[in-house]
C-alpha positions in Angstrom: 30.8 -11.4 -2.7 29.4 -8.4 -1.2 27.1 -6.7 -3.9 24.9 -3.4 -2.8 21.6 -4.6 -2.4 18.3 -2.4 -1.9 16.2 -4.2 0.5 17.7 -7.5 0.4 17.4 -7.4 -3.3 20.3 -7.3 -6.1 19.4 -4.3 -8.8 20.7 -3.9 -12.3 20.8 0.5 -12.1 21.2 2.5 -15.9 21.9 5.5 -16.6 22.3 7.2 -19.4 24.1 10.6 -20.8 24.7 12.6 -23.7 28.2 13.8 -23.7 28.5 17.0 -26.7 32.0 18.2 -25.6 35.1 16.9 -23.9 36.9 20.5 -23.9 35.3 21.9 -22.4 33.2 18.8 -20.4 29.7 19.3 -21.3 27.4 16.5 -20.3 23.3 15.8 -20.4 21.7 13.3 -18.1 18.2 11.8 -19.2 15.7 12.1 -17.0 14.3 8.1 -16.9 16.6 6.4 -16.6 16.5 1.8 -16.1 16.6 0.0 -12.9 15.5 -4.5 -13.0 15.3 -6.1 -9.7 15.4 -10.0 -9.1 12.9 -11.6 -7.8 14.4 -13.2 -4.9 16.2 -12.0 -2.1 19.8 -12.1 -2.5 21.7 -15.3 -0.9 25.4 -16.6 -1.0 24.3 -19.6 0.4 22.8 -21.2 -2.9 24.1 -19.7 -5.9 21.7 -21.9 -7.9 18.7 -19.6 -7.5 19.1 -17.8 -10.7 16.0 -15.4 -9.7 18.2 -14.0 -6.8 21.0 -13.6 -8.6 20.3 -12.5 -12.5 17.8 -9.3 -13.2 17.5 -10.5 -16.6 13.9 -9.4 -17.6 13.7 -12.7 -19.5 14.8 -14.6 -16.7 13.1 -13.1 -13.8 9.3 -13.3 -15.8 9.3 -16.6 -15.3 9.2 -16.3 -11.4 6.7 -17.1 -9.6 6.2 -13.4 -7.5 7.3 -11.2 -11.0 5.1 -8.2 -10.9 5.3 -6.4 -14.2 5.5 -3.0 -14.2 2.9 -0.8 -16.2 4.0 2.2 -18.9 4.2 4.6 -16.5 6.9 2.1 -13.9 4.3 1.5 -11.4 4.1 -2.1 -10.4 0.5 -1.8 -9.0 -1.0 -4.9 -10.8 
């Protein structure tokens, strides 16, 4: 009920590793890394807004203030 929400707005936040050894624990983060945003601020009061609740690529495209980001991440367009 109470998701953590950056500015108002659920995230979908990846990160991903490269493990090489358990014994001993030897680990590699990447340096990118994934983060999707909905489109719509985040609201338990209608759960039918699919824009504020999903960060589906697929399903956020289709909203009406989806700003795609460039190659490099920025979102400048």
């Amino acid at each position: 009920m109470k998701p953590h929400l950056i500015n108002g707005y659920k995230y979908d936040l990846r990160l991903y590793v490269f493990i090489t050894s358990y014994e001993p624990l030897t680990i590699y983060l990447y340096k990118e890394g994934l983060v999707r945003f909905a489109t719509q601020p985040y609201n338990t009061k209608n759960t039918k807004v699919r824009f504020a609740h999903l960060t589906n690529f697929s399903v956020n495209k289709k909203a009406a203030n989806f700003k795609a980001a460039d190659e490099n991440g920025d979102n400048n367009k």
